[in-house]
N, C-alpha and C positions, 0 to 999 in steps of 0.2 A: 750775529745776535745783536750787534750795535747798532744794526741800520732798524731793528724793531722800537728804538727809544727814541723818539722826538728830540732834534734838538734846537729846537725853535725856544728862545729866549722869554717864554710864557711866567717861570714862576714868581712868585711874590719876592719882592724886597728882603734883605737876609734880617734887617730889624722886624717886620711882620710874622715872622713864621716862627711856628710854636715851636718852642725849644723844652716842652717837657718829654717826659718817654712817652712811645707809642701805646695805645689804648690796647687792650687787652685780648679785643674780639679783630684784634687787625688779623687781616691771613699772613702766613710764614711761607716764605718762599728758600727755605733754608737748600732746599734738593737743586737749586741751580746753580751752575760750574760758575758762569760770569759773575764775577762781583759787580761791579757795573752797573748789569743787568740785574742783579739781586738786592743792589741797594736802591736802586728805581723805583723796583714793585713793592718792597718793603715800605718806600717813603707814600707812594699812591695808597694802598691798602691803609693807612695811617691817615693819613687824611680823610678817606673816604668814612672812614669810622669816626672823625671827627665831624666831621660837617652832619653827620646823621644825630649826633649826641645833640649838636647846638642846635639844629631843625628842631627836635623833641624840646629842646628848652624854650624855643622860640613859639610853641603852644600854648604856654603860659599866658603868654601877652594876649592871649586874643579869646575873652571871655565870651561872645556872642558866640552860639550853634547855630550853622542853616537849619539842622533837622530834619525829619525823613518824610517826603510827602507820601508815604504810606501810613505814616503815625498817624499824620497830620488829619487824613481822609478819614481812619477810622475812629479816629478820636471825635472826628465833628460828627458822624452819624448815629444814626439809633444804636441801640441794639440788637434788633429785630435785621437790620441793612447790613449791621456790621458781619453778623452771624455768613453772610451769604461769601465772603473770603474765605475760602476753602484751597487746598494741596491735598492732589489723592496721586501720590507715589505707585506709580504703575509697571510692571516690567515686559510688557506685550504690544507696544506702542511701535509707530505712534497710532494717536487715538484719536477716533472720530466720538464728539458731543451730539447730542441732538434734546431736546427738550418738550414738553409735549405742549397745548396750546394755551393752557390754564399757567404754565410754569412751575408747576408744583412737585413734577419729576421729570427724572433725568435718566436718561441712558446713553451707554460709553461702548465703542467696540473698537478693537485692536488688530490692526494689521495682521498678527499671527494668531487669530482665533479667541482672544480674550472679551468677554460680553459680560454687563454686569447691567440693571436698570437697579435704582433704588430713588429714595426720597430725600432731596439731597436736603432738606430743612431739618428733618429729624434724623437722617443720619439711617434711614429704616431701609437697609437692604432687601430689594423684591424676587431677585434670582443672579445668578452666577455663571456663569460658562467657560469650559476651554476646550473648543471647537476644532481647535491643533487642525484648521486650514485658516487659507487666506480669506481675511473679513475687511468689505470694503466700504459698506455702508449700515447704517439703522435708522430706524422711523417705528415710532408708537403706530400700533394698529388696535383692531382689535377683533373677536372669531365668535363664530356663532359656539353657544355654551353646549350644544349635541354636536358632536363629531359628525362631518361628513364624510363618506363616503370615498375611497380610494381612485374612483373615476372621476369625481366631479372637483373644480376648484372652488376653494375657498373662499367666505364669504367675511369682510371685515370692517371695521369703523374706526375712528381716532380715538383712541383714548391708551392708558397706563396699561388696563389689563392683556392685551399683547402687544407684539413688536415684530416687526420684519427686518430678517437681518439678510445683506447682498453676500452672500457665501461666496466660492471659489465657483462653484458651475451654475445655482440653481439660488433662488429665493425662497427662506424657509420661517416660517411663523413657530414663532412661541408664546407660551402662556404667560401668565404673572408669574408663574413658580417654574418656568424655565425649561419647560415638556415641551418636546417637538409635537406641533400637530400638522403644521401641510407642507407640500413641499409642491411649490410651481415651478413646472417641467419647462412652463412656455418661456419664461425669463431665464433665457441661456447667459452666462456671465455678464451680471448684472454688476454695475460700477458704483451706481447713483440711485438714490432711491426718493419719493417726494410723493404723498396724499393730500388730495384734494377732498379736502373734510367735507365740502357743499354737497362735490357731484359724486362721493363713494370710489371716486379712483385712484388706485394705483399705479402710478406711471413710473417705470423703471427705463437705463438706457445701460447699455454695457458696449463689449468691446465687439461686438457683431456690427456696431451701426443702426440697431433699431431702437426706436423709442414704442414700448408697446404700453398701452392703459388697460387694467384689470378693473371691469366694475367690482367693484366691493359687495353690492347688495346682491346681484345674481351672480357672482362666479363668473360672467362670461367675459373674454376678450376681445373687448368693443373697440379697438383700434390697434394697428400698426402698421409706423412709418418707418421706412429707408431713408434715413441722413443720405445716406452716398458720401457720407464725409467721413468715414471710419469709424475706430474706436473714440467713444468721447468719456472723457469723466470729470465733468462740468454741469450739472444741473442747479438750476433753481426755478422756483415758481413765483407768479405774481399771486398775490392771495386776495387781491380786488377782482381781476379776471378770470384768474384759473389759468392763465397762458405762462407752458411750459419754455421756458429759456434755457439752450444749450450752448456750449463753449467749445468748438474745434478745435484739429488740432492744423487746422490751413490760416487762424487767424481771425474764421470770422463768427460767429455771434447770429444762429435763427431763433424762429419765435414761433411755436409747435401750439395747434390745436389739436382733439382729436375728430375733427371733420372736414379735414384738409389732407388732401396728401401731402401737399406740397407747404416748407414753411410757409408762415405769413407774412414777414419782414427778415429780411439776410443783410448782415450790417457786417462789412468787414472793418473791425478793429482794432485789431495787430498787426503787427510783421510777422510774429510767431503763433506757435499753440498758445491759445487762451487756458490759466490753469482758473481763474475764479471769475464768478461773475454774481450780482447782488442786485436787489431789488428794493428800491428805498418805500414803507411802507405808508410812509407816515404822508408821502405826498399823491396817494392815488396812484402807484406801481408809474408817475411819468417819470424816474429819475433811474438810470441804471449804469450801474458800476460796475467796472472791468477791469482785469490783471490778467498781462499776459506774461509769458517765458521773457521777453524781450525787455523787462524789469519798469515798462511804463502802467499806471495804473489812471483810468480815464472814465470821467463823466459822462453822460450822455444824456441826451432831451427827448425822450421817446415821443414825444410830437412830431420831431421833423428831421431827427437822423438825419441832418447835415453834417454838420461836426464836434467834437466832443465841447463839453462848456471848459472842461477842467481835463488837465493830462498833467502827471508829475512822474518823476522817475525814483520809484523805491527801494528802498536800501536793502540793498541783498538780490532784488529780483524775485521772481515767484511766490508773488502775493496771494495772499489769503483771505478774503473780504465778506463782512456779512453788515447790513443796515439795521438800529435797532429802532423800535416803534416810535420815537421820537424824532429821527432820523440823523446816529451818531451814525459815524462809516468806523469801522473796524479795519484797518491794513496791516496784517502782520507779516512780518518777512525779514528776515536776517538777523533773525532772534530776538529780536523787538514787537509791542505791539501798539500802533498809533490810534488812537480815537480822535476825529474831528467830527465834532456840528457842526454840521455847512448851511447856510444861505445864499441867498443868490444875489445880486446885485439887483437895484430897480432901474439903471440904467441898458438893462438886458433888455433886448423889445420880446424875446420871446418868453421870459419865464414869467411866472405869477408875480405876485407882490411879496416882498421877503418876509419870510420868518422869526420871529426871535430868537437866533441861538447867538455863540459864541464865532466860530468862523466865519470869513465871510469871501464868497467868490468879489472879487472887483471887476474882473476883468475875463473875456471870453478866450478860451489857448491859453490862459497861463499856465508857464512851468514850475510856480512854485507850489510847495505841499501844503495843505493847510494846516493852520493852526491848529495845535492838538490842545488836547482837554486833559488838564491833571488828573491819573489816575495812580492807583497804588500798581507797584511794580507785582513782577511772577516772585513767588517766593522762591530761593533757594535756586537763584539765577544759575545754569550749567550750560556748555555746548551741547547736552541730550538733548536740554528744550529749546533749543536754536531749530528744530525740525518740525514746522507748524506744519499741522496736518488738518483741520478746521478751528473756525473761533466761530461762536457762537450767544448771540443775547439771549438772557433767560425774560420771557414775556414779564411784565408788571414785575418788575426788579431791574436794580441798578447796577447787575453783575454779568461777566463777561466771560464766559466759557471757553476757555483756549486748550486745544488738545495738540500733545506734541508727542516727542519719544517718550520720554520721560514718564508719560502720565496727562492726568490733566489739572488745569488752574486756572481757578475762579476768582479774578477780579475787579475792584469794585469801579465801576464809573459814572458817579452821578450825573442825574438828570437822562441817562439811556433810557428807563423805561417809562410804559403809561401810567401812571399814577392811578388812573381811575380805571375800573371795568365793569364790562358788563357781564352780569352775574347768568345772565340767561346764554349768554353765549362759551363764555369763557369764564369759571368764576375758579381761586385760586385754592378757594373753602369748602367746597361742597363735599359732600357725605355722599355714601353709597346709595343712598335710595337719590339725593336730587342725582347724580349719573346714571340711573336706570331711567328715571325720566328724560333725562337730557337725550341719552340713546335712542329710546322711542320716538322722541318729538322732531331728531333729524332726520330718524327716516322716514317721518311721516313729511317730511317738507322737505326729501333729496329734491335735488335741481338734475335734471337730463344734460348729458353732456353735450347736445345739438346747440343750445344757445350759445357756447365757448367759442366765443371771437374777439378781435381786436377790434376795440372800439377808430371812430374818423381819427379823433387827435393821434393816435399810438398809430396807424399805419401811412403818415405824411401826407394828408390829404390838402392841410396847412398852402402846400408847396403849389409854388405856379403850375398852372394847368398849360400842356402844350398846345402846338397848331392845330392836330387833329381835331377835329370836330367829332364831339357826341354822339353815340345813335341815335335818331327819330328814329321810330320804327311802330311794329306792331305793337301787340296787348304784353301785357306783365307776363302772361303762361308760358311763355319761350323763356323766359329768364327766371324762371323759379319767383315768381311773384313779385319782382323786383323789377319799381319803375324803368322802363328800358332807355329814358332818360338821363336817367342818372346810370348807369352802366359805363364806363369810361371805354375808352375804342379798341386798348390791349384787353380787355376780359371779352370782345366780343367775340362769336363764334367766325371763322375763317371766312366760311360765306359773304359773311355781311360786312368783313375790311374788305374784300374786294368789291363787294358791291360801294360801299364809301368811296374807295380809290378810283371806281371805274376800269376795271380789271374785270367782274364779273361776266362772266358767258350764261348771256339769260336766254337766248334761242333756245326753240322748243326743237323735241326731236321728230315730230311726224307733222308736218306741215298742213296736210291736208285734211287731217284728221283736226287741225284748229281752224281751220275755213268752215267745215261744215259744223264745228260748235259754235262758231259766232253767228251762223245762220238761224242754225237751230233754234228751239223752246229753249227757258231759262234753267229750266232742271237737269235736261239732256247736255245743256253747255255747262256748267256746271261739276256732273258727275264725268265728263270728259278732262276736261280742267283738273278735276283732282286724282283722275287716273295718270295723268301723264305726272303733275307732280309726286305720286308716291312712284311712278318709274323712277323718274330724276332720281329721287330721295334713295330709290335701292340700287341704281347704278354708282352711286358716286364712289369716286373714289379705287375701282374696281379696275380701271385704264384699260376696259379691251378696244382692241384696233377698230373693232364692227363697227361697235356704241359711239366711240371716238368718230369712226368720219359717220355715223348719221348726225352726231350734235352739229357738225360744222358747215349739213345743208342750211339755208336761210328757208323760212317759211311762205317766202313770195316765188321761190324758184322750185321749178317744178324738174327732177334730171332722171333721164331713163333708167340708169343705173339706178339711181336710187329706189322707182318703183321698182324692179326685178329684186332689187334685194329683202323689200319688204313681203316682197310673193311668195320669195323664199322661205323666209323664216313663217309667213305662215303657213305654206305646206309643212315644214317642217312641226310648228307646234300640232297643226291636224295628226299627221301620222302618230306624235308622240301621247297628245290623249286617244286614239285608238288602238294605242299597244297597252294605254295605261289599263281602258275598261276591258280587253280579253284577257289582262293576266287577273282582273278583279272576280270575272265573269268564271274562271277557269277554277282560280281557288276558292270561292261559293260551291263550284259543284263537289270538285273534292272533298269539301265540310262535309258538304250533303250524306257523300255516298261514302265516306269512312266509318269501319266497322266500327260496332261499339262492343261493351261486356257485356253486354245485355241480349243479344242478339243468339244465345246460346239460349235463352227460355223462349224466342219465338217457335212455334208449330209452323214446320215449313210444310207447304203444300202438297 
């Protein structure tokens, strides 16, 4: 027990050391055998309790408070601002936020089935649910006011009075008052859920791999793609384009219309599964933010997807990211939540001309995180809500929606939102009657989902153009009306890289049949000419041995073999339209001479 006491020559002077009796709250170590050892602990315990008494005294001295920068926040703001700091104590978490487009309500759902929409300004609960399955996503919708039909799918809009929520198997709509009304069969576990207010679609992606769009106004299922990347459960949208953004779990980052099969930009951007990924609003969808498993959280220039502007490493790892219309970044992760305003440097050649905010990029790679923006803390800080499950900006408000186990907490970060709006599109006030107009008026101006593309800047057009040379070539109709000029040499059709490379086999296959069309009249040469080309055009591809060694005659060489082979095959086609017209000829007569019903009232002779 001796060797547990230090006996390193450490303690104070025997004139320094208090010589009154020990303080009252010291612990008693009376139960050990060693004296020694029990006047040791006795004298540390004693101490220990002193030095805590003279610390409390030593508070005295120091009359300035720092103060709570949560006070601080809400004290400076309105009323109306302040009101928006809310704690909603939840026990079915964690929980996913989402908001509608106006801001003016709110809906929350709960990994284990918990669904609630209300107004979160007035406090005015709109419906309730405990769904007791797994619940993975929400998004405001809304349903036509006559039920359809059990065969047909539903038809829906943006707005408060309904919502779709990503169940355990299937996508199912409800009302404002919390009634099931449809349930979509086609959306097999659904993860991520995201509507496109312009074009009326629904596009959902789950753990199948497919990203499918539901038109809204017709029920019908106007798109579906195969990732081939797995399960993903990373969606977000640009709301400048309508182009869907997805986050794998191999690392990388596509960019989904629905008039593509195939993505339109594939950006690998981790080492790991991508868990969040964000779209900054405020600068025309070119800025896009990513967080991967791998704890890096990284900028991007959707003009030239070279390399990120900005990458830093966040605390805890598996971040949580949403941009607000001003363009703060949100990274929550390791039970913190950071808000920066970023700008970009003007020594950057590729970005615009900076912003006025508060952070500021200097430099292109850098590893440090930017400056964060005083905001009021989570009330009633616990390791529950260390488990971020989304954050989320409330539109024209300076408040920040974080959903975790716990529940969810709203707080305030000025200068996040737009200040000003516009009332015909999004307005934050409007009555039921301007929402039945607003209703009518979008669908009277839905936008067709065919224009959904990526504009030149967003798909790196930017970037040096290689050696290959361009097509010249024929009319725009072979290319879908698109100058064949500007067609770049990878979208052209196979044919015509080889014909560029000089690879192409443009020998005809009947030699002599092009001697006597170059002779010919100009119409006889002509409709010969375009008989051989639609041969070409329906052999291709098909590799029979025959077709193969006729391509490989030259048209100047005249070889025995190959006229016998042509004899051939026309005796052959002869015989085959002659078997064709006696089985034609054969079953005309049987028409003819099959009894009928009728044949029972003729008077036979």
């Amino acid at each position: 027990m001796d060797s547990l006491v230090s006996k390193a020559k450490t303690d104070l002077p025997r004139s320094l050391k208090t010589t009154g009796p020990a303080p009252e709250k010291s612990r008693k170590y009376n139960y050990i055998a060693n004296k020694k050892l029990r006047t040791t602990l006795h004298r540390q315990s004693a101490n220990s309790e002193r030095s805590k008494a003279l610390l409390k005294d030593a508070e005295l001295l120091l009359p300035n408070d720092a103060g709570n920068m949560e006070d601080e926040i809400v004290s400076s703001v309105s009323d109306e601002a302040a009101r928006g700091r809310k704690e909603f104590v939840l026990d079915g978490g964690p929980y996913r936020a989402k908001y509608t487009r106006n801001g003016r309500h709110m809906a929350v759902v709960g990994q284990r089935g918990h669904v609630a929409t209300f107004d979160w300004r007035t406090g005015t609960m709109h419906s309730e649910l405990q769904l007791r399955e797994t619940c993975r996503d929400i998004t405001y919708v809304l349903s036509k006011r006559r039920p359809l039909p059990a065969y047909r799918t539903p038809s829906f809009l943006q707005d408060h009075s309904h919502y779709a929520v990503a169940q355990k198997k299937y996508v199912f709509i409800y009302d404002r008052d919390g009634v099931e009304l449809h349930r979509l069969k086609s959306h097999v576990e659904p993860t991520r859920l995201e509507f496109l207010p312009f074009h009326w679609l629904l596009a959902t992606v789950g753990n199948t791999g497919f990203l499918k769009y539901q038109d809204t106004s017709t029920g019908q299922l106007v798109a579906e793609h195969r990732t081939k990347l797995g399960a993903c459960v990373t969606m977000t949208q640009n709301v400048h384009n309508a182009v869907i953004y997805l986050g794998h779990q191999n690392g990388t980052v596509t960019l989904w219309t629905p008039n593509l099969p195939q993505p339109a930009v594939r950006l690998l951007a981790h080492l790991g599964p991508v868990c969040s990924v964000a779209v900054d609003p405020s600068a025309g969808g070119r800025y896009l933010a990513t967080a991967g498993v791998d704890g890096m959280v990284k900028v991007w220039d959707c003009r030239s997807w070279k390399e990120a502007l900005r990458s830093w490493n966040s605390r805890g790892g598996h971040a949580t990211l949403a941009w607000s219309q001003r363009g703060c970044l949100a990274v929550a992760s390791g039970g913190a939540v950071n808000v920066s305003a970023i700008i970009f440097s003007p020594s950057c050649p590729i970005l615009p001309t900076p912003r006025v905010w508060l952070g500021v990029f200097t430099a292109i790679n850098t590893c440090t995180p930017p400056r964060a923006l005083p905001t009021s803390a989570i009330p009633d800080a616990s390791p529950a809500r260390e488990t971020h499950a989304s954050v989320a900006f409330c539109p024209f408000q300076d408040v920040l929606a974080i959903g975790h186990a716990a529940g969810v907490s709203c707080i305030l970060v000025p200068g996040s939102g737009e200040p000003n709006f516009d009332s015909t599109e999004a307005d934050p006030f409007e009555g039921s009657k301007a929402r039945r107009e607003r209703e009518v008026k979008s669908l009277l101006d839905k936008v067709l989902f065919t224009p959904i593309h990526l504009p030149h800047p967003l798909t790196g057009h930017d970037c040096a153009r290689s050696g290959i040379p361009w097509r010249v070539g024929p009319a725009k109709q072979a290319y879908g009306g698109v100058d064949p000029d500007n067609v770049a040499f990878s979208r052209q059709p196979r044919l015509e890289r080889l014909r560029i490379q000089g690879k192409a086999d443009e020998t005809e296959v009947v030699s002599s049949e092009n001697d006597e069309a170059a002779d010919g009249p100009n119409g006889e040469a002509a409709s010969k000419l375009d008989r051989l080309e639609r041969q070409k055009r329906k052999t291709r591809g098909k590799g029979k041995s025959l077709k193969r060694y006729l391509r490989k005659q030259r048209k100047n060489v005249i070889d025995p073999r190959a006229v016998a082979v042509r004899e051939q095959l026309a005796k052959q086609r002869a015989e085959r339209e002659r078997t064709r017209a006696r089985v034609v000829e054969a079953s005309a007569k049987s028409m003819s001479e099959r009894p009928s019903a009728l044949d029972r009232f003729h008077r036979r002779p």
